[in-house]
C-alpha positions in Angstrom: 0.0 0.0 0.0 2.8 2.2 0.3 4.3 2.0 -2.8 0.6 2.9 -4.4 1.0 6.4 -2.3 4.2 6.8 -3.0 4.0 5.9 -6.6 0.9 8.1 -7.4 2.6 10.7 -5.3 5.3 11.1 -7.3 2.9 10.8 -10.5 1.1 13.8 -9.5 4.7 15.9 -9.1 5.8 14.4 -12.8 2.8 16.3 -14.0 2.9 19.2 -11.6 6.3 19.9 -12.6 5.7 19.2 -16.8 3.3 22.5 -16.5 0.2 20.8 -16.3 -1.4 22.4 -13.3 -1.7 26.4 -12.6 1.5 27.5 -10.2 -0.5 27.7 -6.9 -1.9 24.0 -7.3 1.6 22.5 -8.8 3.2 24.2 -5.5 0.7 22.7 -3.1 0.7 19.2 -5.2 5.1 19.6 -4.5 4.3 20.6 -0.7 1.8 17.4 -0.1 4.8 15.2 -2.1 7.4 16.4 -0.5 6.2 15.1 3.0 6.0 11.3 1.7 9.4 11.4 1.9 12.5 9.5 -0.1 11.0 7.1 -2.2 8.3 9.4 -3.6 11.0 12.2 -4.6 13.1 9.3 -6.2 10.0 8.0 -8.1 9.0 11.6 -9.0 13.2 12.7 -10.2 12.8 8.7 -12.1 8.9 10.1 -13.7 10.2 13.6 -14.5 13.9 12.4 -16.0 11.6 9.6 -18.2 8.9 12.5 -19.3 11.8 14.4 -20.5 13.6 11.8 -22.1 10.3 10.8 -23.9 9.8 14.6 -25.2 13.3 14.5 -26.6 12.2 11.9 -28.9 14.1 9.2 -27.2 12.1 6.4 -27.0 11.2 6.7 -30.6 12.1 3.8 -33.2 14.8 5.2 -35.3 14.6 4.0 -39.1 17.6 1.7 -40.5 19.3 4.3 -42.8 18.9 3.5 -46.7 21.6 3.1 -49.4 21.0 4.8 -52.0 22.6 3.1 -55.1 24.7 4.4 -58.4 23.6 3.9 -61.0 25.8 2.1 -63.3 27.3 3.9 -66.3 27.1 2.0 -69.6 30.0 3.5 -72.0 
C-alpha cells in the first residue's frame, strides 16, 4: 500500500512539474509530495527524467538508414 502512495505521489509531481497544473496548485501538489518522503522524490526525479527523455524523442524507433545506389554507367 505504500508504494501505491508513493508511486501516485510522485505521479502527480511528474505532471505538476511538466506545466500541467496552474502555479499555486503544482506548489501545493510539490508541498503534499514532499512530506512522503524519499521514495516518492526518487519516483517523482525517475517520472520527471523519463517525461523528458520521452519529449526529446528518445524512446522513438529510429529508421535503418537506406543506401542509395549508383547507378551504373554503360559507356
Amino acid at each position: 500500500m505504500k508504494l501505491l502512495v508513493h508511486a501516485l505521489g510522485a505521479w502527480f509531481a511528474v505532471e505538476a512539474a511538466s506545466g500541467r497544473y496552474p502555479r499555486p496548485v503544482a506548489v501545493g501538489l510539490t508541498m503534499l509530495v514532499s512530506r512522503l518522503g524519499a521514495p516518492a522524490t526518487a519516483f517523482a526525479m525517475l517520472g520527471y527524467g523519463l517525461l523528458r527523455l520521452q519529449e526529446a524523442g528518445a524512446f522513438e524507433r529510429r529508421r535503418a538508414p537506406t543506401r542509395r545506389r549508383r547507378a551504373a554507367s554503360g559507356n
